[in-house]
N, C-alpha and C positions, 0 to 999 in steps of 0.2 A: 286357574281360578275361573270359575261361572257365576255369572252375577244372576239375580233374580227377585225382579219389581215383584212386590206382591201384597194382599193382606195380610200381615203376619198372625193377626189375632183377633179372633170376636168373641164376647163375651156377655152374658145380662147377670150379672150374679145374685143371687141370695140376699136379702138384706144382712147387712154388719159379716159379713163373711169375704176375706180376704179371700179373692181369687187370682189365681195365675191366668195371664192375659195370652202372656207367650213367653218363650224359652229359647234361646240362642240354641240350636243343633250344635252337636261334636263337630270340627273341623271345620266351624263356619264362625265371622262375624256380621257381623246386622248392623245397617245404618237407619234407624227412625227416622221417617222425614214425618208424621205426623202422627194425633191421635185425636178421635171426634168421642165426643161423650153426647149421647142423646138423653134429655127427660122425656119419656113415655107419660108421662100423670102431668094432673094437673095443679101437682101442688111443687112446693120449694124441696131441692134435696141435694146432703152435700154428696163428694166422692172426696176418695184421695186413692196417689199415682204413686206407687215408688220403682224405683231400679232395684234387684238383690242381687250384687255380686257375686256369681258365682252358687246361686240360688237359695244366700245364705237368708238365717232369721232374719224380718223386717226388723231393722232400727230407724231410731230419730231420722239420720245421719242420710239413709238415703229415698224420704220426700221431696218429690218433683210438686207437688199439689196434696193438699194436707187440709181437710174438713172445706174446699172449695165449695159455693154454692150454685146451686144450675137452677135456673129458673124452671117455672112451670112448662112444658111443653115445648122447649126447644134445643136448640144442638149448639154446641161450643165444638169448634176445634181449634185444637194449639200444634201449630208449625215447630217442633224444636229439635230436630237434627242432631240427635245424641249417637253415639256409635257403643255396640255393644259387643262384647267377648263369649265364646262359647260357654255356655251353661247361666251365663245372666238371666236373670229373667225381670218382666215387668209384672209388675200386680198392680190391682184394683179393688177397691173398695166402695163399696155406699152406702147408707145408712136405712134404703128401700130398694125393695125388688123391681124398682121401675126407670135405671139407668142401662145404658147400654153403651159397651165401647168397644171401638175399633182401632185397629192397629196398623197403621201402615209404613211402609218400607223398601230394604234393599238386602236381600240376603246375599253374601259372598261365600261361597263355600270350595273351599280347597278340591285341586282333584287329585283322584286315588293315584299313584305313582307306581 
């Protein structure tokens, strides 16, 4: 197994347009040590974080951060150490085109035998 620190995921999406942040690789798991949400503008605006198992439909059920707010012009990051399984993915959402979020982490990826 090869481990590897890295950014998993950058992102500025679309307003109200769920996007995929990042996606666990085949024969790899991911451990999340954090993720920063920047506001670009200078006004208020929420986001929301979910996990899809397995990169399935967003439900209720897997919200990390759900209509959060970020103030005008600054950066939030949240420390939380989740571990993820091949093909999960994180998404993100915001309600304006003027958030930005990064991903960062630890990929473990099996080696070929």
């Amino acid at each position: 197994m090869s481990d590897s620190l890295k950014v998993l995921g950058q992102a500025a999406p679309a307003a109200t347009t769920e996007t995929v942040l990042y996606t666990v690789p085949d024969m790899s798991q991911t451990t999340v040590s954090s993720i920063v949400i920047c506001n670009r503008n200078n006004s208020n605006h929420h986001y929301r974080i979910n996990v899809s198992v397995a990169g399935a439909t967003t439900s209720n059920k897997e919200y990390l951060f759900y209509d959060n707010v970020i103030n005008a012009n600054t950066t939030e990051a949240h420390v939380i150490g989740i571990t993820l399984n091949q093909t999960d993915e994180v998404k993100v959402y915001s309600d304006a085109a003027h958030l930005s979020f990064n991903l960062f982490g630890c990929e473990t990826t099996e080696e070929d035998r």
